[in-house]
C-alpha positions in Angstrom: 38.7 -70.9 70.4 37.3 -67.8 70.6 34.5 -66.5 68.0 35.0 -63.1 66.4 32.2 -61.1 66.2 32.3 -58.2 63.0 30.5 -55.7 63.5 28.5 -53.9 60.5 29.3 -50.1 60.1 26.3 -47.7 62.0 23.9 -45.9 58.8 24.4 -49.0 56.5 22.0 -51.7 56.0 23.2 -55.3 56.6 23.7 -57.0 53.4 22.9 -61.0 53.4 25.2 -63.2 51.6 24.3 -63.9 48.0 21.8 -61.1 48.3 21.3 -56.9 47.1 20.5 -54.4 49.7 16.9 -54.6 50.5 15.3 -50.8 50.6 12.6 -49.9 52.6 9.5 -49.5 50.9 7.4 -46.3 51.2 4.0 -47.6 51.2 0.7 -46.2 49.9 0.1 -44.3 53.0 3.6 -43.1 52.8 3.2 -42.3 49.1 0.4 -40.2 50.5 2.3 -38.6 53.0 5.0 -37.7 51.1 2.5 -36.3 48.3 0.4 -34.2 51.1 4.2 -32.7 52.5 5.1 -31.9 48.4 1.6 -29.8 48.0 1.2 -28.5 51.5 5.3 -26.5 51.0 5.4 -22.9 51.0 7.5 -23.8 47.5 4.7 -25.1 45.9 2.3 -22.5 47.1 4.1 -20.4 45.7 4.5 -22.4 42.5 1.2 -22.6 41.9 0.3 -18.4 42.9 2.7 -18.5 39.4 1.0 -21.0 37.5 -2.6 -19.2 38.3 -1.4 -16.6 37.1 0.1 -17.0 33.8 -3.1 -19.7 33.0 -5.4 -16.2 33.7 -3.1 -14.6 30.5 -5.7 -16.5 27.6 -8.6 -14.8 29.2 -7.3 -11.3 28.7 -5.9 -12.5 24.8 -8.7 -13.8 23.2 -12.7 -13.6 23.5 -14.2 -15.1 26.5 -17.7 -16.5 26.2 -19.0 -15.1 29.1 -18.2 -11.1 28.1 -18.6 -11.3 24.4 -20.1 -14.3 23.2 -20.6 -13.0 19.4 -16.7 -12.2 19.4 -16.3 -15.9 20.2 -18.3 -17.2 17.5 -16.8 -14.5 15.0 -13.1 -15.7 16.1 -14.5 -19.4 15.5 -16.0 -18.5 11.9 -12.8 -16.3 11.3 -10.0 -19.2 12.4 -11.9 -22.5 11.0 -8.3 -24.8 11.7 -6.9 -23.0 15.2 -10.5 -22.1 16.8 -11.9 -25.7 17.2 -8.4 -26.7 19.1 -8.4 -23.4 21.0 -12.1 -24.6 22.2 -11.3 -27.9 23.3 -8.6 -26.4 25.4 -11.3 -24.3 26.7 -9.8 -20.7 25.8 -12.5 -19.1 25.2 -14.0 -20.4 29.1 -10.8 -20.1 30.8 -12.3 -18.9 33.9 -14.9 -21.6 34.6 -12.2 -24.7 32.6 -11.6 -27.5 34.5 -7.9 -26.8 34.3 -8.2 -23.6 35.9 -10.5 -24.7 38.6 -7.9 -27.5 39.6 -4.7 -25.1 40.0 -7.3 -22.9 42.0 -8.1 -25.5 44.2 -5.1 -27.2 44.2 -3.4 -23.3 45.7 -6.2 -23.0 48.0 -5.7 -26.8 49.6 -1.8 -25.7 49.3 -1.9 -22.8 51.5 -4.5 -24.2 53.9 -2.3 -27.2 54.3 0.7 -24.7 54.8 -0.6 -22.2 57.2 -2.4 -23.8 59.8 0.9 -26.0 60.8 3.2 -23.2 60.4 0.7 -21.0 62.8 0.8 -24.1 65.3 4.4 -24.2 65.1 5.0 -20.3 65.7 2.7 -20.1 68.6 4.4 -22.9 70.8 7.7 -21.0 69.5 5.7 -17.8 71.0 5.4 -19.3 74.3 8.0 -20.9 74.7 11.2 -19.7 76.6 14.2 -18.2 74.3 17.0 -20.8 73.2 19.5 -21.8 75.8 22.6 -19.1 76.3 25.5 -20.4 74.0 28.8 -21.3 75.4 30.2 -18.9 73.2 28.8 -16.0 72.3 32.0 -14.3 70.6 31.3 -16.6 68.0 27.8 -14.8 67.3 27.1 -12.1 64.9 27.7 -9.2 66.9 29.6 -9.2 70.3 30.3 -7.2 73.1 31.9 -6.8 76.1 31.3 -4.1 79.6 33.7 -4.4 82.5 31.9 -2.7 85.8 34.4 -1.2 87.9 34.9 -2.6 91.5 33.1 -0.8 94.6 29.9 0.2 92.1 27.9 -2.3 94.3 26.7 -4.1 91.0 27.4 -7.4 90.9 26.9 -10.8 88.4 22.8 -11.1 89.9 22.1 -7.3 89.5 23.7 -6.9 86.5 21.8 -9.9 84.7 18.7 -8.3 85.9 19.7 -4.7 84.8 20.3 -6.2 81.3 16.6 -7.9 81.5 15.2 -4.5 82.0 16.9 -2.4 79.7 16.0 -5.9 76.9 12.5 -6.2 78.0 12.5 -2.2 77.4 13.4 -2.5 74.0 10.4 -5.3 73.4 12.4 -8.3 73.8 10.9 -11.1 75.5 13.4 -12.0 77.7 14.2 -15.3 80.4 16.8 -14.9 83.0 18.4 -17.8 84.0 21.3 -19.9 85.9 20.4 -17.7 89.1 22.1 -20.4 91.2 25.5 -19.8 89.6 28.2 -18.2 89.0 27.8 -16.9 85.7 23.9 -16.1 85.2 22.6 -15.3 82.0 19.6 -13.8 79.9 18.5 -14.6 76.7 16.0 -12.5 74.9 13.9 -12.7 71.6 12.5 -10.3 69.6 10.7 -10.1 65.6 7.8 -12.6 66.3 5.4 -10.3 64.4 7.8 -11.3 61.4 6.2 -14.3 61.2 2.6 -13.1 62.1 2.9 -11.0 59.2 4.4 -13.9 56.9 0.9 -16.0 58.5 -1.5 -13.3 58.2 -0.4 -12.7 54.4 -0.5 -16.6 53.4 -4.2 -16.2 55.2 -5.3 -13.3 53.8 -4.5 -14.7 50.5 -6.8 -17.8 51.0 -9.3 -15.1 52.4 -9.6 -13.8 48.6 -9.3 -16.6 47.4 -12.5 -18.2 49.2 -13.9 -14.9 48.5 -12.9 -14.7 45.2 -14.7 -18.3 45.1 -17.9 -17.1 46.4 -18.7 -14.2 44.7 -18.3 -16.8 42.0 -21.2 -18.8 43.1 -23.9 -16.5 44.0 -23.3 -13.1 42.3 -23.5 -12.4 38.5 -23.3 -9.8 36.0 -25.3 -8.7 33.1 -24.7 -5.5 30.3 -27.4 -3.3 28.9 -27.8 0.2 26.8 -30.1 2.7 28.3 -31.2 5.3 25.3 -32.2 8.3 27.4 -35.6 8.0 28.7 -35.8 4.2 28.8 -36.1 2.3 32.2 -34.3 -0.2 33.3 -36.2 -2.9 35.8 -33.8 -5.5 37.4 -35.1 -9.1 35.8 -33.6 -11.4 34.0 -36.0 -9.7 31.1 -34.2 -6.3 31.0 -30.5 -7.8 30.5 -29.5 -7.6 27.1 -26.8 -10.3 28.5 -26.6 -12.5 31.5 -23.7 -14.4 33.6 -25.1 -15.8 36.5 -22.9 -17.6 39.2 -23.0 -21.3 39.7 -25.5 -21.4 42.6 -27.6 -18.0 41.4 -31.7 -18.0 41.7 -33.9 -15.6 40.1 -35.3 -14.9 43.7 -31.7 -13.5 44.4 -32.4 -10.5 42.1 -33.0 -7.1 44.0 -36.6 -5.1 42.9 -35.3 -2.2 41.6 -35.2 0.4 38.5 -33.0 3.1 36.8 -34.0 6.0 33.9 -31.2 7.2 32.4 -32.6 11.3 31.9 -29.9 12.2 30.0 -26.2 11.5 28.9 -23.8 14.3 28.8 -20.0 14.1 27.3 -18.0 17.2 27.3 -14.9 17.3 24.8 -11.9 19.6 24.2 -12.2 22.5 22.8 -9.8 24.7 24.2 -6.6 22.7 22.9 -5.1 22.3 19.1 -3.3 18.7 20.1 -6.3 17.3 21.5 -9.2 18.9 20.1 -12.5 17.0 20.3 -11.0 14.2 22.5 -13.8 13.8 25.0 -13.2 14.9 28.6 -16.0 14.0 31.2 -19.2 11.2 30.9 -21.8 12.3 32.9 -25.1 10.4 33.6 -27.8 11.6 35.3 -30.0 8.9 36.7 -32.8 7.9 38.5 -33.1 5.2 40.4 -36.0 3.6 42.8 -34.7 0.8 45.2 -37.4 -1.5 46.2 -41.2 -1.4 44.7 -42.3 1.0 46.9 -38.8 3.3 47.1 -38.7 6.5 46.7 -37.2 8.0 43.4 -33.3 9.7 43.8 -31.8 11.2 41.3 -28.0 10.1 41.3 -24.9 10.9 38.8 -22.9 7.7 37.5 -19.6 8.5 36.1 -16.6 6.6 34.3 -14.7 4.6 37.2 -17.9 5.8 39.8 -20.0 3.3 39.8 -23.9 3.6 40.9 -25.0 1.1 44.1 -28.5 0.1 44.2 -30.2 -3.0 44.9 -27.3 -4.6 46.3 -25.3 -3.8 42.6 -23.4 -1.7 41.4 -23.9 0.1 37.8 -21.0 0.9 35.8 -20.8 3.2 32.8 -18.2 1.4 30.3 -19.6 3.0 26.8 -21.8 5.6 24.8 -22.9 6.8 21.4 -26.0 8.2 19.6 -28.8 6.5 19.1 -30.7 8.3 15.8 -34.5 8.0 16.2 -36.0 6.9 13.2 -39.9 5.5 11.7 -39.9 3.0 9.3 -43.0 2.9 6.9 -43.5 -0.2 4.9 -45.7 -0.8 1.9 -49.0 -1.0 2.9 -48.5 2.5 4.5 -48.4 0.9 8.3 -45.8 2.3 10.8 -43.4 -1.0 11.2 -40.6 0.6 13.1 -39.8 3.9 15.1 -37.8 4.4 17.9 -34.1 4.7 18.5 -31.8 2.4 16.9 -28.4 1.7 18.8 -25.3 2.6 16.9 -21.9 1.1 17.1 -19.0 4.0 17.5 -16.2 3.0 14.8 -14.1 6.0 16.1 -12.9 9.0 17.8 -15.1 11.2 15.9 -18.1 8.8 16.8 -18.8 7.9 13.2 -21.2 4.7 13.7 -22.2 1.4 12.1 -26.4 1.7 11.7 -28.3 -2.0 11.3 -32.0 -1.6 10.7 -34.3 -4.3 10.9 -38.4 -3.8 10.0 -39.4 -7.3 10.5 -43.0 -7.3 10.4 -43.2 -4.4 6.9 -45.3 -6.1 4.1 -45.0 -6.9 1.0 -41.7 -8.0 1.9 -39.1 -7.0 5.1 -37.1 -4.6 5.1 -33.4 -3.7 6.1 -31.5 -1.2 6.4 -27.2 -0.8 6.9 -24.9 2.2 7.1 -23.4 4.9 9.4 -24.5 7.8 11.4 -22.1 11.2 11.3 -22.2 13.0 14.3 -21.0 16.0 12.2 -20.9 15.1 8.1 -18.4 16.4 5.7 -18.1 15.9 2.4 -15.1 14.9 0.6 -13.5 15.4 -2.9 -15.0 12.1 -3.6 -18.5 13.3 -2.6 -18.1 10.6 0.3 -19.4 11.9 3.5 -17.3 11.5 6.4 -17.1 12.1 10.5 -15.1 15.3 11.8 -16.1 15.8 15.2 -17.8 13.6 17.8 -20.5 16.5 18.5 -23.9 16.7 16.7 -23.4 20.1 14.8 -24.4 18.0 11.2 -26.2 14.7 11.9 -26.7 12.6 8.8 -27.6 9.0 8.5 -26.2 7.9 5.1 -27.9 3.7 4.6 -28.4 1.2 1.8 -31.8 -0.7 2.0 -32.5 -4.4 1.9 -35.7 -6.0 1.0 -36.7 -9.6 0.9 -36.2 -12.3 4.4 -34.5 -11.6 7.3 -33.7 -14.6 8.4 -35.6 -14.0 11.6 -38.4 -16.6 11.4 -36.2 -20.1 11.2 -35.7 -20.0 14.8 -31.8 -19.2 14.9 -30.3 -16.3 16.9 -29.3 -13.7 14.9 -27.0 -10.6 16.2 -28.9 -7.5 16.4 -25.8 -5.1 15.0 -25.5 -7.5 11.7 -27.7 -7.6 8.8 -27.6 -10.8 6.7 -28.3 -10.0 3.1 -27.7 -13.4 1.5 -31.5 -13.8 0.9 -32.6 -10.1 0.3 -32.6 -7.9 -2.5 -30.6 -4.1 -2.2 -33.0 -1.3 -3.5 -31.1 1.6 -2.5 -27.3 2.0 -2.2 -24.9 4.1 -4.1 -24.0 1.5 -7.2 -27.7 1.4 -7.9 -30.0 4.3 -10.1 -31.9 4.9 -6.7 -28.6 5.7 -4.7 -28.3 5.9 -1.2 -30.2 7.4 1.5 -28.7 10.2 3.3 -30.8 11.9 5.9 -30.7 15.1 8.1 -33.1 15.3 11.4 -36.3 15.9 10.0 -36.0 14.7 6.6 -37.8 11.5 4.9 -36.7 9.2 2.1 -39.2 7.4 0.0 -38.0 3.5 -0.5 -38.2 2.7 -4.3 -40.9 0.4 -6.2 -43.6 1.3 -3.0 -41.6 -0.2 -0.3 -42.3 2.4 2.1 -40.6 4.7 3.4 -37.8 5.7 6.1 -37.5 9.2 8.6 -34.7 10.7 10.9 -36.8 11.9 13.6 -34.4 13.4 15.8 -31.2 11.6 18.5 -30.9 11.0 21.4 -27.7 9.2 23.3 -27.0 5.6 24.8 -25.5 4.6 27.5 -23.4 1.0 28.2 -24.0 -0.3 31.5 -22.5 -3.3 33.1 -24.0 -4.6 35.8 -22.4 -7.1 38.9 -23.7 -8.2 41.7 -20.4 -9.4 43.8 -21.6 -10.3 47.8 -18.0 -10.6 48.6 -16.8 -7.6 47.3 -16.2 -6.3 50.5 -14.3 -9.1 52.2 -12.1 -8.9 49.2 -10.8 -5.7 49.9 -10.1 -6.4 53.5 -8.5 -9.7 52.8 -6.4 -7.7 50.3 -5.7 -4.7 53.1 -4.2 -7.7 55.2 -2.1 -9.0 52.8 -0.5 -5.7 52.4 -0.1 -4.9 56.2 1.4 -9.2 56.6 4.0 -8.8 53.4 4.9 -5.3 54.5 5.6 -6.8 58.2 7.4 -9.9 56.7 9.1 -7.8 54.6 10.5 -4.8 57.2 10.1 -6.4 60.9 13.5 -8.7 61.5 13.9 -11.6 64.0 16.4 -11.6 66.3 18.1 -12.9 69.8 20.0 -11.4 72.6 22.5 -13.4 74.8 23.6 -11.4 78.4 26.3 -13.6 80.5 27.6 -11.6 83.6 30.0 -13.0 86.1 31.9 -11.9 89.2 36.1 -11.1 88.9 38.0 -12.0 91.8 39.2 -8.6 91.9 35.6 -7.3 92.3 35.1 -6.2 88.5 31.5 -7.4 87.1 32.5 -9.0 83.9 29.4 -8.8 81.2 29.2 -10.1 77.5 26.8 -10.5 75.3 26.2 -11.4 71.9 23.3 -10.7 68.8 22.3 -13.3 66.5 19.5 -12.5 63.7 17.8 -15.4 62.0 18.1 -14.1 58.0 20.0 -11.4 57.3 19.5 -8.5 58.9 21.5 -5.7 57.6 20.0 -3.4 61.1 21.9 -6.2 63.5 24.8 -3.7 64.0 22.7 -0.7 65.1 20.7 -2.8 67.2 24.3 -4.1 68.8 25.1 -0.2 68.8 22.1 0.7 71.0 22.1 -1.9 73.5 25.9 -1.8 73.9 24.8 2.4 75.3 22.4 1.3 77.2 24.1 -1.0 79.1 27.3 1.3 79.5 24.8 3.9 80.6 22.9 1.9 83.1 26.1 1.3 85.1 27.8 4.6 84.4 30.7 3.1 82.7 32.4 5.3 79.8 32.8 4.6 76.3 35.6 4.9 74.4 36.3 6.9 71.5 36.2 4.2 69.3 32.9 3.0 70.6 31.1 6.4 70.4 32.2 6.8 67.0 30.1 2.9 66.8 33.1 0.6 66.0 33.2 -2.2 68.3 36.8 -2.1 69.8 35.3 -5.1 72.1 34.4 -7.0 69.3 36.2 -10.2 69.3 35.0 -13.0 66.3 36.3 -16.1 65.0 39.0 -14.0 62.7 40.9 -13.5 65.2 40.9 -17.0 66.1 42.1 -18.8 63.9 40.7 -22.3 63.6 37.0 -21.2 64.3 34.0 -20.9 62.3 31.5 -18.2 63.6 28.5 -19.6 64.4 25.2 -19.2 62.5 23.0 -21.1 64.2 21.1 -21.3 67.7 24.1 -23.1 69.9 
C-alpha cells in the first residue's frame, strides 16, 4: 500500500497534533536590535527634532534660574501651591533637566545612528552601475519613441552610443550595455546630490547639535551695569551674575577690561505719534585686551555686540543712575556714589532702593522713584513725562532701624525690607517725603543725617557670553540650509535608451523616464531629451511634438489590462 505524503502549505508553520503554533521568540539581542532600528529611523529623528522643541517652550514661559534667579524665587514666593510642583519638574532649569538632556541625547544618538548607514548605503548606490534596462519601458512615466530613416548610416550600436553622449551631456551618469546584441541599451541616472543634500542636512544638524553641546560645557555668560566711568575687569569678581558651563575653570577667563565713557540715547522729537520713543543706544567704550594691551576706543550698539577677550559684550538695557551722598548721624559720609535705578516705563520713571549700611545710630534706608523730567499733577503727585533729564527729581521715603544685612542671608540689592525698620520720612508722616533736585540736600529728621542729589549719570546693562563654538554653529547652520534647499529642489531620476535594427534598414529607438518621488519637471526633462535626440540624427518633429505633446507616447491606458510601472523593473 502506498503512503501518502501531505504536504504543509509554504509561509505557515507546522502545527503538532494536540499543540498551538509555537512563535519564534525575538530574543534579548533581538529585543535590542529591533530597539536600535526603532531610534536610529529617520521617523523618530524626526520625532524627537519635535519633541526638543516643544520641551524648549517652558524655558521661554516662565523664569529660568540661570537668567533671573530673583524672578524664580519671586514666582516661588508668589505661587506657594503650583511653584514647588513646577520645580520638581524642573521648569525653572529646563535647559540643564535631566529630561531635556535625554531627548537631546536621545536626537543626537538618533541621527548619528541614521546618517552614517544611509551615507554607506548611497555611496555603493553612487558607484554602482544604473538599474538593469526594463523590458518595457512604455510602461514608465514618460516614453518615447524616434525612427531613423534608412541610408542615414546610423545604426542600433551608434545610435546607443549617440544617446550616451547627448545623456552623459546632460549630467547623467550613464552605462551602455548588451553591445553583443541585437537590441543594446543605455541606462542613465541622474539627482544623486538629492540625497547628498538630504545627508549633509541630517549632518549638519548633529554638527549644531555637538556644537550646541559644547559651547555648553566650556563657555559661560555673566550680566553687569556699567555707570559711566566705572571699569569693568573680566574676573569672576566684576560679574554681578555668573553661568558657567559644565567643565568651565577660572583659568579659562580672558585678562581684559572695558570703561564705559559715556552712554548716549537719542529719542524722537520730530514726530507727534511717537514723540519721546527712543531711537539709537550708543556706547562709547574703552576696552584693553590683555594686561599689557593697548587701550581702543570702540562703539557697542543694540544687536552690535563688542568682541574682546575671546567675548562678546552685548548692550540689552539702560537707565539713570542719580548720584547721591548719604550722611548718617554722627556726621560721617556712609554712602555716595551712583545708585542703579530700575526703569518702570517709557518715560524712564525709576524704582530708587537705598541702602547706608554702616550709618550710626541706626541704618538707614531709603525707597522711591527717580523722574527723568517731573511734573506735578492735580493731586500734587509728581510724575514722569519724558525719558530726557530736563527736571530730574528723586522723590523717597526713609527707613531707619536693621537691614537685615548682618544674619548672613542674601538679600536683593533693588528691594528694601522694612519689616524691622522704622519710616521717618514719607508722605503720610509730619516730616513728608523727600523730593530732591541736582544739587539740593534734605536733612533726615530726629539727627539721622542727612541725604544729597549730587548730580546723574547713565547705566548701561551688559551681558556677557563667552561661546567657543559660536562659529561652527553658524557653518553647521549654513549647511543645513544649502542640504534642505538641495533635498528640497534637486530631483532623482533614470533614463532607459533601447535601439535596434529594422529589417527594412530603419534604426528603431525608445526610451523611457522614471523619477523616484514625484517630480512634477519629469515631462520637460522627457521634452528636452526627446530634441536632442531628434536633432542628433536630423530627424523632424512633428507638429504635435514641437508644440511638447508626446504623439509617441504610448502607456498602459491604452492597454488595457496593464498597470504602469512605478518601480525599478
Amino acid at each position: 500500500m502506498k503512503e501518502t505524503v501531505v504536504k504543509e502549505p509554504q509561509g505557515k508553520v507546522p502545527k503538532a497534533e494536540g499543540s498551538e503554533v509555537v512563535l519564534p521568540q525575538l530574543g534579548f539581542f533581538g529585543m535590542i536590535r529591533w530597539a536600535w532600528r526603532q531610534l536610529t529611523s529617520m521617523r523618530t529623528a524626526l520625532f524627537l527634532l519635535l519633541m526638543l522643541a516643544v520641551a524648549a517652550v517652558p524655558g521661554s514661559l516662565f523664569p529660568q534660574r540661570s537668567s533671573a534667579p530673583s524672578e524664580v524665587t519671586q514666582y516661588l514666593k508668589d505661587n506657594p501651591g503650583s511653584g514647588p510642583v513646577m520645580d520638581w519638574f524642573k521648569l525653572f532649569d529646563v535647559y540643564s533637566s535631566p529630561w531635556f538632556a535625554a531627548i537631546y541625547l536621545l536626537l543626537f544618538t538618533s541621527l548619528i545612528g541614521c546618517v552614517f548607514p544611509r551615507a554607506k548605503i548611497h555611496w555603493k548606490a553612487m558607484r554602482s552601475a544604473p538599474p538593469r534596462t526594463p523590458k518595457r519601458l512604455s510602461r514608465l512615466a514618460e516614453y518615447g519613441t524616434v525612427t531613423v530613416p534608412a541610408g542615414s548610416g546610423v545604426d542600433a550600436s551608434i545610435a546607443v552610443a549617440d544617446a550616451a553622449a547627448i545623456l552623459k551631456s546632460r549630467g547623467y551618469r550613464v552605462d551602455v550595455r548588451d553591445l553583443d546584441t541585437d537590441r543594446p541599451s543605455v541606462g542613465a541616472e541622474i539627482g544623486f546630490l538629492k540625497e547628498v543634500g538630504n545627508l549633509v542636512f541630517h549632518t549638519a544638524m548633529i554638527g549644531v547639535l555637538a556644537a550646541v553641546a559644547f559651547s555648553g560645557m566650556f563657555g559661560y555668560s555673566g550680566q553687569r551695569v556699567l555707570v559711566e566711568g566705572e571699569t569693568f575687569v573680566n574676573t569672576l569678581s566684576s560679574y554681578d551674575t555668573f553661568t558657567p558651563g559644565a567643565n568651565f575653570g577660572d583659568t579659562k577667563l580672558s585678562p581684559y577690561s572695558a570703561t564705559l565713557d559715556k552712554l548716549v540715547v537719542k529719542y524722537d522729537r520730530s514726530t507727534v505719534a511717537h514723540y519721546g520713543q527712543p531711537l539709537d543706544f550708543n556706547a562709547t567704550v574703552t576696552v584693553k585686551d590683555g594686561v599689557d594691551g593697548k587701550a581702543e576706543t570702540r562703539t557697542l550698539k543694540v544687536n552690535d555686540p563688542l568682541a574682546v577677550g575671546g567675548t562678546n559684550l552685548y548692550l540689552v538695557g539702560n537707565g539713570y543712575a542719580p548720584v547721591v551722598t548719604i550722611t548718617d548721624g554722627e556726621g560721617k559720609v556712609t554712602f555716595q556714589g551712583p545708585v542703579i535705578t530700575i526703569p518702570t516705563d517709557g518715560a524712564y520713571t525709576s524704582l530708587v532702593v537705598i541702602k547706608a549700611p554702616d550709618a550710626k545710630p541706626k541704618q538707614l534706608g531709603f525707597v522711591g522713584f527717580f523722574l527723568p523730567t517731573a511734573m506735578v499733577g492735580d493731586d500734587g503727585v509728581s510724575y514722569g513725562s519724558d525719558p530726557d533729564p530736563m527736571n530730574p527729581q528723586l522723590n523717597l521715603n526713609a527707613y531707619t532701624g536693621d537691614l537685615g544685612l548682618d544674619n548672613g542671608v542674601p538679600r536683593n540689592v533693588y528691594t528694601l525690607d522694612t519689616s524691622k525698620m522704622t519710616e521717618i520720612n514719607s508722605r503720610n508722616l509730619d516730616a513728608g517725603g523727600i523730593v530732591l533736585a541736582p544739587g539740593q540736600t534734605a536733612k533726615l529728621p530726629d539727627n539721622n543725617g542727612s541725604i544729597s542729589f549730587d548730580g546723574i549719570k547713565r547705566f548701561a546693562a551688559l551681558d556677557i557670553r563667552h561661546d567657543p563654538a559660536q562659529g561652527y554653529v553658524l557653518v553647521f547652520a549654513v549647511l543645513a540650509l544649502l542640504g534642505l534647499i538641495g533635498s528640497l529642489f534637486l530631483n532623482r531620476r533614470r533614463v532607459w535608451v533601447r535601439t535596434g535594427n529594422h529589417p527594412d534598414g530603419r534604426t528603431m529607438v525608445e526610451f523611457g523616464l522614471l523619477a523616484r518621488g514625484e517630480d512634477h519637471r519629469l515631462a520637460g526633462e522627457y521634452e528636452a531629451i526627446n530634441k536632442a535626440l531628434h536633432n542628433k540624427w536630423l530627424v523632424p518633429m512633428d507638429d504635435t511634438e514641437q508644440n511638447g505633446e508626446q504623439t509617441s507616447r504610448t502607456t498602459a491606458d491604452s492597454a488595457p489590462g496593464t498597470t504602469p510601472a512605478t518601480k525599478d523593473q
